[in-house]
N, C-alpha and C positions, 0 to 999 in steps of 0.2 A: 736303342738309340737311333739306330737306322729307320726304323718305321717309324719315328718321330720327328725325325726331318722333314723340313717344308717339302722339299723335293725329292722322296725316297728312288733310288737307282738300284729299279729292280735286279738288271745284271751284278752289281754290285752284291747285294744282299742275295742273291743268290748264290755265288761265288764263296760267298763268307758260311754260308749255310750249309752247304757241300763240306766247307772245310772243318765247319764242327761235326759233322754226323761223320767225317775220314777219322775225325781224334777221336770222337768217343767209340768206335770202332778200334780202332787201331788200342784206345788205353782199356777196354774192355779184355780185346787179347793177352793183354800186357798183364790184364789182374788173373786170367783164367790159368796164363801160362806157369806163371810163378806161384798163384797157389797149386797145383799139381806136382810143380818140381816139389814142394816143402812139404806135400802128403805124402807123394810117394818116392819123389824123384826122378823123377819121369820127365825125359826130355824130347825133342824130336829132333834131333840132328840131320843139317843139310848143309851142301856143298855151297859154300857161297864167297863170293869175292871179299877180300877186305875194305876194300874201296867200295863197295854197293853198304857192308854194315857202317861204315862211317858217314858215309853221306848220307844214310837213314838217320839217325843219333845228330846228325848237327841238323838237317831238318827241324830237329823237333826244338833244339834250344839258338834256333837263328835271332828267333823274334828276341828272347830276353838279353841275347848277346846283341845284337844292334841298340836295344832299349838303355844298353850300358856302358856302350859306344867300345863295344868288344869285338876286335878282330879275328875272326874263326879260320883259320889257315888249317887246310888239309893237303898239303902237297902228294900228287902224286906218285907213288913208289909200284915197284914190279917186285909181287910177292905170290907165292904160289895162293890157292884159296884153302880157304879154312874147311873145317869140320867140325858145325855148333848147330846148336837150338837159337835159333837169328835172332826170336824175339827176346830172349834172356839175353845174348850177350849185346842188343840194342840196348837193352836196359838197361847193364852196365855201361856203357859209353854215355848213354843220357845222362846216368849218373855224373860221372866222371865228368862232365864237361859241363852240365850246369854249376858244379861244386864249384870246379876254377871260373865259370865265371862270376857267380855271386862272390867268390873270395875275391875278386878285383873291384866290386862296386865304388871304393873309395880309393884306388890307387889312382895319380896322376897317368896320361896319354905317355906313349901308347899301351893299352891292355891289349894283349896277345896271347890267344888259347893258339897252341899247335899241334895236330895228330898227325902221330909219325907211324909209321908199318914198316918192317922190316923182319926179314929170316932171323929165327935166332938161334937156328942149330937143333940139332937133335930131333926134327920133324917138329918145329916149333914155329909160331908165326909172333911177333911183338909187336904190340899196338900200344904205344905212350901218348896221356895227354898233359901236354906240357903247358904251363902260363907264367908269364913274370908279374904275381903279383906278389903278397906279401910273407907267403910261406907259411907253413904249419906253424903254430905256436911247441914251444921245445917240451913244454911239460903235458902234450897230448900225445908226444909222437910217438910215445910206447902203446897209449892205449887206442893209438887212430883207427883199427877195426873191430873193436868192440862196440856190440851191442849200447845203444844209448849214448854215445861219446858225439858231444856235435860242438860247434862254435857257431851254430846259429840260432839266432833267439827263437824262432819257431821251426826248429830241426826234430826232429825225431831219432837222430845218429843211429838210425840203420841202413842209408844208404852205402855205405862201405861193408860193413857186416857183411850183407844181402849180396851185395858183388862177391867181394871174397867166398862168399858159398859156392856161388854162382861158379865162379871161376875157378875153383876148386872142383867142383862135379865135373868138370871140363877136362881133368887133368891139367890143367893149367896153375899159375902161380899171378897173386894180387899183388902190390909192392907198392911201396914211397922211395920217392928219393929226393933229397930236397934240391935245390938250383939258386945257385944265384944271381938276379933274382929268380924266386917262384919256388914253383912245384910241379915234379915230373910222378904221375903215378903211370904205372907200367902194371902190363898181364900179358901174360901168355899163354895162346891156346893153339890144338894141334892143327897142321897143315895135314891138308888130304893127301894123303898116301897114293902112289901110280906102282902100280905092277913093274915088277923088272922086267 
């Protein structure tokens, strides 16, 4: 559509091109990393901030949340750094936070996705993403992390599954909890350990 334009703006389109050959990079990793975890489980654990993995994860679903005129609030917090495989538990938050915003497409203003971080004790870090839209329907919410379970008409419902693994290899724990309004889904995975 660019090259069809009366006036193609090379900076432009080159800018845009860049940005495709960064995604299919970046979702290339994304497919190499998590089939390896599911063959073998094989992870690659690094030291990284919480705040660098969520600002990676709202990167990726800014465009669809502006496109649905969704507020992406990531408030600052002072939390020790974690200990994960970045690009698995990026995944999980991609998840998590496309799901609440597609769950808002049809709620009146304001839509409000929230990522919260916080200690949660026991050498534990907590990352919620929280939205006030319309909440879990009640007769899925036993089965909301099973395999094939979706409410969307072109869902696959493994994207909660796939976390809960995820987040389970981690020693961590996946969670719902409902809000009124919305939905608060919550994990937790370990903070880096410092020598005494």
């Amino acid at each position: 559509m660019m090259l069809a334009a009366p006036d193609p703006a090379p900076d432009a389109l080159r800018a845009t091109m860049n940005k495709v050959i960064a995604e299919a990079v970046r979702a290339g990793d994304v497919v190499r990393r998590l089939r390896d975890f599911f063959r073998s489980g094989i992870a690659q654990p690094e030291n990284v901030s919480p705040a660098v993995l969520i600002s990676e994860a709202s990167a990726t679903v800014r465009e669809r949340a502006e496109r649905h005129h969704v507020v992406l609030e990531t408030p600052a917090s002072d939390v020790p750094d974690v200990v994960v495989d970045r690009v698995q538990i990026e995944t999980v938050l991609h998840n998590l936070l496309a799901n609440a915003v597609d769950a808002m497409k049809e709620q009146p203003d304001p839509r409000v996705v929230r990522v919260l971080c916080e200690v949660a004790g026991d050498g534990f870090v907590r990352i919620s993403v929280e939205d006030n839209g319309p909440g879990i329907a009640p007769e899925i919410i036993d089965a909301l992390f099973d395999p094939f379970v979706t409410t969307k008409p072109r869902g696959t419902g493994l994207g909660l599954a796939i976390s809960r693994s995820i987040i389970d290899a981690h020693g961590g724990r996946l969670w719902h909890e409902p809000r009124s309004p919305g939905s608060a889904f919550r994990f937790t995975v370990p903070a880096v350990r410092h020598a005494a």
